[in-house]
N, CA, C and O atoms as a DFTB+ gen file, in Angstrom:
400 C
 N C O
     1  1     -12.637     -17.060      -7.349
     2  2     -11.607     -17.763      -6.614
     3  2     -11.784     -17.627      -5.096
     4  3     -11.688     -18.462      -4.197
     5  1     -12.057     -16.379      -5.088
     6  2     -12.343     -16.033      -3.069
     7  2     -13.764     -15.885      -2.842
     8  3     -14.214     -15.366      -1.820
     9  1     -14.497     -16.349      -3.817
    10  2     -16.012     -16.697      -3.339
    11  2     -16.481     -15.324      -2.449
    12  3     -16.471     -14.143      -2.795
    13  1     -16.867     -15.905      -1.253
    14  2     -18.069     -15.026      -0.282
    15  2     -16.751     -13.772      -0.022
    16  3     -16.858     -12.565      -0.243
    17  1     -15.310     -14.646       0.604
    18  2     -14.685     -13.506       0.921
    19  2     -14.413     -12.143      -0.131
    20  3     -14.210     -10.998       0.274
    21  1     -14.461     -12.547      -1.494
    22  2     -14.542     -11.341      -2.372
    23  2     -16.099     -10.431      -2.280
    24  3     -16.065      -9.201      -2.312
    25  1     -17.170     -11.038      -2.187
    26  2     -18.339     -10.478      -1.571
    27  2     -18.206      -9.643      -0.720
    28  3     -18.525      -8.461      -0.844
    29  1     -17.531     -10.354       0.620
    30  2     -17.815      -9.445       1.707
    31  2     -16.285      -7.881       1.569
    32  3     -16.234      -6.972       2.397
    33  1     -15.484      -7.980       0.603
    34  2     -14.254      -7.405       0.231
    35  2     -15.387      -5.714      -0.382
    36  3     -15.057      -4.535      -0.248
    37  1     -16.569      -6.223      -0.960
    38  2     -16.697      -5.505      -2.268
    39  2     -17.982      -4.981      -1.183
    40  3     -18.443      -3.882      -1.491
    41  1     -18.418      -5.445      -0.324
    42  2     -19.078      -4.650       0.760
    43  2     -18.680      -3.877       1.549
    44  3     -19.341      -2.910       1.926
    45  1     -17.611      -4.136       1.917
    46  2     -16.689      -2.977       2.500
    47  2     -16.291      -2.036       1.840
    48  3     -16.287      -0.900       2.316
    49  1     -15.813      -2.334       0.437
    50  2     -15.957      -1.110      -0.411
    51  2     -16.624      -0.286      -0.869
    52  3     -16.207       0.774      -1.338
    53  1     -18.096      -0.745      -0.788
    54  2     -19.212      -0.117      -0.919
    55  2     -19.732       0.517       0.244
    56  3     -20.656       1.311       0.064
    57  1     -19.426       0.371       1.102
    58  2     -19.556       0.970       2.902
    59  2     -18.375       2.323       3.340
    60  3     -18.423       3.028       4.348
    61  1     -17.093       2.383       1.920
    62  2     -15.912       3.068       2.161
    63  2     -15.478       3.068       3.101
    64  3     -15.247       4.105       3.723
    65  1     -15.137       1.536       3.657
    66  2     -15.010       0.947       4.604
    67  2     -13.301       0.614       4.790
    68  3     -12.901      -0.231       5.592
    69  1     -12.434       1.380       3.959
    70  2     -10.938       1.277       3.669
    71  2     -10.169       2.747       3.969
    72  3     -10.179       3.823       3.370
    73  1      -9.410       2.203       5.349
    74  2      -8.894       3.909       5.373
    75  2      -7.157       3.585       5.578
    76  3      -6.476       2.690       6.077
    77  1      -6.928       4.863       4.887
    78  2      -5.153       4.694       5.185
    79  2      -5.121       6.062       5.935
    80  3      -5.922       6.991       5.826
    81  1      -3.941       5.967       6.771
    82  2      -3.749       6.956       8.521
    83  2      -2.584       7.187       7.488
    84  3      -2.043       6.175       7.041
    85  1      -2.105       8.543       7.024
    86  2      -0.280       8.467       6.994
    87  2      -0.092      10.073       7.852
    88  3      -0.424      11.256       7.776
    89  1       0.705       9.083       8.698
    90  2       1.521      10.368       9.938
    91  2       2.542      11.191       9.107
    92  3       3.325      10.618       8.350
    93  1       2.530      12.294       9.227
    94  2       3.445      13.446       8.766
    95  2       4.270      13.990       9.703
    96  3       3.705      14.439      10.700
    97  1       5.613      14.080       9.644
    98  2       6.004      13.879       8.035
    99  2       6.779      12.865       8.420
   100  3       7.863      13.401       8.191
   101  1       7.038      11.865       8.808
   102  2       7.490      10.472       8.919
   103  2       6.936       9.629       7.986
   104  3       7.417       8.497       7.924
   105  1       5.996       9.933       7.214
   106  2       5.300       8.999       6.278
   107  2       4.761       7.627       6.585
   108  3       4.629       6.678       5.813
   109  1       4.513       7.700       7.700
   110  2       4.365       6.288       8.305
   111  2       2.887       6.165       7.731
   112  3       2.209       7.188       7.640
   113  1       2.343       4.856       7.320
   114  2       1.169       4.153       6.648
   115  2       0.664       3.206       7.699
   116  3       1.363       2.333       8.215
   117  1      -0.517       3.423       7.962
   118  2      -1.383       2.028       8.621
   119  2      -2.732       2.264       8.095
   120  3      -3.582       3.154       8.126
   121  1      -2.529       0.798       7.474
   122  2      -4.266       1.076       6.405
   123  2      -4.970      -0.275       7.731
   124  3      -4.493      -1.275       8.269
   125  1      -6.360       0.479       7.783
   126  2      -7.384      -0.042       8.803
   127  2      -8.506      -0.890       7.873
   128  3      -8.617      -0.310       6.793
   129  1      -9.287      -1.962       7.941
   130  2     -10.405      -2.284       7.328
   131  2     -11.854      -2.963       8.418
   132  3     -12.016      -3.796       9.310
   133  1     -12.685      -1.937       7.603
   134  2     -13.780      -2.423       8.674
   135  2     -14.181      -3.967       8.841
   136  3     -13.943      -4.951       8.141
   137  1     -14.756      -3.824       9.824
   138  2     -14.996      -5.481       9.869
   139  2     -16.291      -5.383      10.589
   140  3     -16.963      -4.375      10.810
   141  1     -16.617      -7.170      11.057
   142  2     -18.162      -7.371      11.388
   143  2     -18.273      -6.529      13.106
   144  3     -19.161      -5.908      13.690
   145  1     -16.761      -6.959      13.459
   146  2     -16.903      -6.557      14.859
   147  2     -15.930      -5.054      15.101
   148  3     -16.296      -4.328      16.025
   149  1     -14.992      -4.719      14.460
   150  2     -14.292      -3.339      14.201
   151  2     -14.044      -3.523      13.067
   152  3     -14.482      -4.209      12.143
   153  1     -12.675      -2.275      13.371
   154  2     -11.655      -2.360      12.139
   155  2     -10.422      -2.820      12.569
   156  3      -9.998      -2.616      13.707
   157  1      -9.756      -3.503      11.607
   158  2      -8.638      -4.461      11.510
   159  2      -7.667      -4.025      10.734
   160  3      -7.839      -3.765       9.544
   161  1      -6.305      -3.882      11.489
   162  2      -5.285      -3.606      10.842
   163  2      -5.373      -4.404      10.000
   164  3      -6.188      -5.326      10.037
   165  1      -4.163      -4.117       8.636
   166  2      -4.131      -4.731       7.351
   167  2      -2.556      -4.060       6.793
   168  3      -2.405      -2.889       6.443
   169  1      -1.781      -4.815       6.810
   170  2       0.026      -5.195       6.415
   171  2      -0.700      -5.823       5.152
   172  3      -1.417      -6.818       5.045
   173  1      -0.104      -4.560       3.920
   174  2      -1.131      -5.030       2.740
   175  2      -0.235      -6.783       1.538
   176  3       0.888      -7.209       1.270
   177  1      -1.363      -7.061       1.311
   178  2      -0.855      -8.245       1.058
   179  2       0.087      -9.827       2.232
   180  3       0.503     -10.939       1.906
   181  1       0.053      -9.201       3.353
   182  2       0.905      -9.967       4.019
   183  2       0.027     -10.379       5.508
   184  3       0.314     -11.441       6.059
   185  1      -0.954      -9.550       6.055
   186  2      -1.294      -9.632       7.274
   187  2      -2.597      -9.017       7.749
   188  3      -2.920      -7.942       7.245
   189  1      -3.386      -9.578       8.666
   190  2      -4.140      -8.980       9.384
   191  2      -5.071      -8.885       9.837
   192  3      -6.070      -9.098       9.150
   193  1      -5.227      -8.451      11.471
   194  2      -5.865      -9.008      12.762
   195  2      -6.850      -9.477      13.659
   196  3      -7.179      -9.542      14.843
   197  1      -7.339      -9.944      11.810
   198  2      -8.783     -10.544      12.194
   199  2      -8.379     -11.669      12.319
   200  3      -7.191     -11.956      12.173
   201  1      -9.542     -12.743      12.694
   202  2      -9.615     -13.977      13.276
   203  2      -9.668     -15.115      12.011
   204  3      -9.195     -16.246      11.906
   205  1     -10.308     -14.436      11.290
   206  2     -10.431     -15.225       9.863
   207  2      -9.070     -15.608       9.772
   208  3      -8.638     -16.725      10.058
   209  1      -8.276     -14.447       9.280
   210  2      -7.084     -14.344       8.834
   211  2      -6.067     -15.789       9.778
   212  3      -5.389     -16.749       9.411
   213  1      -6.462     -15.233      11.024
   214  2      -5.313     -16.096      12.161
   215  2      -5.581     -17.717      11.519
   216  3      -4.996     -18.351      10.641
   217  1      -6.550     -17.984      12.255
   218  2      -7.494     -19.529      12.313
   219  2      -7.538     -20.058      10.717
   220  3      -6.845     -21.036      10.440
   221  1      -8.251     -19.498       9.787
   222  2      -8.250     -19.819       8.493
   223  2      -6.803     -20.003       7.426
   224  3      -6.646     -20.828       6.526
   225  1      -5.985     -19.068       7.832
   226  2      -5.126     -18.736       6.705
   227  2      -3.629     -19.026       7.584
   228  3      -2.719     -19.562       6.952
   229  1      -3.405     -18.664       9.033
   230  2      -2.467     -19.284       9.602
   231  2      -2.408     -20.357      10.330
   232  3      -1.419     -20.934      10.781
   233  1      -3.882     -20.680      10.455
   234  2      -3.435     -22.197      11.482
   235  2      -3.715     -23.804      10.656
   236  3      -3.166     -24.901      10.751
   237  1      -4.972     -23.206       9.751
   238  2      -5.641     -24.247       9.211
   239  2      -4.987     -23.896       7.923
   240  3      -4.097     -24.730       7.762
   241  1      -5.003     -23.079       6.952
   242  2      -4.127     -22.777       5.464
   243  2      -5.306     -22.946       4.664
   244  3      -5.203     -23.115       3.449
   245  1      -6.380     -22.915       5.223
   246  2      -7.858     -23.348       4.319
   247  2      -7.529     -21.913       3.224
   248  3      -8.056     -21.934       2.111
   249  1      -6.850     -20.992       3.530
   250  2      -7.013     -19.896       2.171
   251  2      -5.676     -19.278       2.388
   252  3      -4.831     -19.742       3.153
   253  1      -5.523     -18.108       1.606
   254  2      -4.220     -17.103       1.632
   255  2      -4.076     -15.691       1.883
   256  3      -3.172     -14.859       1.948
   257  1      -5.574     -15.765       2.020
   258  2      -5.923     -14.749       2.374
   259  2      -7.136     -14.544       3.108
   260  3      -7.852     -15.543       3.052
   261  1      -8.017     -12.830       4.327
   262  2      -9.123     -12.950       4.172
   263  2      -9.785     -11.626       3.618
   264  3      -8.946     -10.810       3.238
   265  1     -10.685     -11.356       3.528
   266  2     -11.954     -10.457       2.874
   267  2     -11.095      -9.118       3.244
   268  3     -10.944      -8.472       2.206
   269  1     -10.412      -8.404       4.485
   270  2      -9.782      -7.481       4.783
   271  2      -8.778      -7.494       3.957
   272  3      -8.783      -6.476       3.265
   273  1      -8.031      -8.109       3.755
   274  2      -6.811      -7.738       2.841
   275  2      -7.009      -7.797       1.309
   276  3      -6.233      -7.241       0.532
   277  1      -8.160      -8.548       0.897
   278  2      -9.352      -8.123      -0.292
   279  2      -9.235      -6.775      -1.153
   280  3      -8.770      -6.298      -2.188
   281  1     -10.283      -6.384       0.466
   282  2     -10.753      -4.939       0.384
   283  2      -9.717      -4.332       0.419
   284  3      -9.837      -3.363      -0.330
   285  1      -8.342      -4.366       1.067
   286  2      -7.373      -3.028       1.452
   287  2      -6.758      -2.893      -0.309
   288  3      -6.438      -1.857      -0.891
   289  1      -6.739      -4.655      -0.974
   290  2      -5.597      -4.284      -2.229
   291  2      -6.679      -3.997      -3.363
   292  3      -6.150      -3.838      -4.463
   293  1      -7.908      -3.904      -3.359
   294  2      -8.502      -3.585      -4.427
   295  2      -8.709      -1.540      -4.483
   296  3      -8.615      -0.742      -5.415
   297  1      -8.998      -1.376      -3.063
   298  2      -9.263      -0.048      -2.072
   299  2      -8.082       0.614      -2.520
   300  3      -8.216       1.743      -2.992
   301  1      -6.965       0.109      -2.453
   302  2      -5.052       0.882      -3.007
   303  2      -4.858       0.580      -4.275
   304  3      -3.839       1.070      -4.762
   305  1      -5.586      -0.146      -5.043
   306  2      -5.347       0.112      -6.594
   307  2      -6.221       0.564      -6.886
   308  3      -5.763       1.125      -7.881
   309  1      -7.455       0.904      -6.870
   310  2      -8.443       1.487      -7.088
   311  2      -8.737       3.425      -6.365
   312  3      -9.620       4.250      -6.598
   313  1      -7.775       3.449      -5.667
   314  2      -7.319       4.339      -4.937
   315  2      -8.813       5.093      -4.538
   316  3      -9.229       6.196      -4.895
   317  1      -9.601       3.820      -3.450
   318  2     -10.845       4.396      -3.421
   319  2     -10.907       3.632      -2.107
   320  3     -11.198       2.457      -1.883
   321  1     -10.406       5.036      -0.974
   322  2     -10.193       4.411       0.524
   323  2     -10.359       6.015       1.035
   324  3     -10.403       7.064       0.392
   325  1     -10.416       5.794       2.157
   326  2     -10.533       7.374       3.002
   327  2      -9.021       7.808       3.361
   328  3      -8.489       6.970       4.089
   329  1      -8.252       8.823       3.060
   330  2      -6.929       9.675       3.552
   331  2      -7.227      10.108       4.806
   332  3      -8.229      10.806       4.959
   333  1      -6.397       9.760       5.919
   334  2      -6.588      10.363       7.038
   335  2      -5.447      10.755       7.326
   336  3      -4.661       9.887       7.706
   337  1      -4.849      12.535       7.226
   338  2      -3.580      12.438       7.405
   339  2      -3.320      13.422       9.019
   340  3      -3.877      14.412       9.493
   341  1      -1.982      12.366       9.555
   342  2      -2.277      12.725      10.925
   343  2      -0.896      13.421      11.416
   344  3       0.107      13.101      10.777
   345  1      -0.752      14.265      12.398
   346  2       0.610      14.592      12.826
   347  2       1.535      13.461      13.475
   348  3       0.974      12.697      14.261
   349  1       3.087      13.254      13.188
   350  2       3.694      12.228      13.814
   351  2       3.179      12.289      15.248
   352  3       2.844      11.186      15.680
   353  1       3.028      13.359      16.128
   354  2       3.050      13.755      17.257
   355  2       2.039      12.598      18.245
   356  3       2.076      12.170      19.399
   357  1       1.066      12.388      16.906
   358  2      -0.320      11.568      16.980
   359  2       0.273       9.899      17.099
   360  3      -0.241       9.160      17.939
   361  1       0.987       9.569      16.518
   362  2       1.192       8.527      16.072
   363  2       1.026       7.439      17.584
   364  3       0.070       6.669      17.676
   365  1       1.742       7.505      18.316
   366  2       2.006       6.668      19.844
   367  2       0.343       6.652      20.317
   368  3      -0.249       5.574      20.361
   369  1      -0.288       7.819      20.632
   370  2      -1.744       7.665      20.860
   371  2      -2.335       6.810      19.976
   372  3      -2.789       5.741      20.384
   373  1      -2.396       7.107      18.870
   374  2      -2.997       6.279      17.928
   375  2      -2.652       5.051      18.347
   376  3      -3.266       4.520      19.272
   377  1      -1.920       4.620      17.899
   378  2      -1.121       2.638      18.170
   379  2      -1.865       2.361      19.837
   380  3      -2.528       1.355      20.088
   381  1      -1.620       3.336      20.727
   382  2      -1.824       3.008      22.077
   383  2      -3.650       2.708      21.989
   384  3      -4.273       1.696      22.310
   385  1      -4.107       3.914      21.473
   386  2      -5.497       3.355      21.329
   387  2      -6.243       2.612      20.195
   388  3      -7.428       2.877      19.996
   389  1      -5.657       1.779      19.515
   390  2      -5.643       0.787      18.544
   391  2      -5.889      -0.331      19.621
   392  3      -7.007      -0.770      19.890
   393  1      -4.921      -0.668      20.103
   394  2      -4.279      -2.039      21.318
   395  2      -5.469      -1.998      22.303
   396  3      -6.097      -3.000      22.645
   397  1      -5.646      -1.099      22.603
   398  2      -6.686      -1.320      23.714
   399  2      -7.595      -1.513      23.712
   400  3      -8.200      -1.641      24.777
C-alpha cells in the first residue's frame, strides 16, 4: 500500500533508526526518526517534520502518511526503538536544541 515509503520505513528500522526521549519523571515522550537529512520529530500517527510529510500529505494529500511515521508505528509495536531516558531538568535544552 505505501510502496517505497514502507521500504524506506523498514530501513530505518534496520539502521535502529527509531528513538523515544521520555523525560523523568514528567513522563513526557518525543519519539525522533532518522531521516535522509536528520532526525524528524514524529506525533505518532498524526505528524511530522519532514518535508515529505508537509508537501505530500498536507498540501498535495498525494498520501496519509510518510516513511517516518512508518517507521515510528511499526518501531512502538514492535517495541524495537532506542530508550533514551532523560531528566525533566533536560527537557527545555533538548526542545531548544531540536529548533535550532
Amino acid at each position: 500500500m505505501y510502496g517505497e515509503r514502507f521500504s524506506k520505513a523498514l530501513r530505518v528500522l534496520s539502521n535502529r533508526g527509531v528513538k523515544l526521549f521520555r523525560f523523568s519523571p514528567s513522563g513526557i515522550l518525543i519519539w525522533m526518526v532518522e531521516g535522509k537529512e536528520r532526525d524528524y520529530l514524529v506525533i505518532p500517527l498524526i505528524y511530522c517534520d519532514c518535508d515529505d510529510f508537509y508537501l505530500n500529505v498536507v498540501i498535495r494529500g498525494e498520501s496519509d502518511i510518510c516513511y517516518h511515521l512508518i517507521a515510528q508505528a511499526i518501531a512502538e509495536a514492535l517495541g524495537f526503538f532506542t530508550l533514551i531516558e532523560l531528566p525533566d531538568e533536560l527537557y527545555e535544552r533538548f526542545i531548544e536544541a531540536w529548533l535550532a
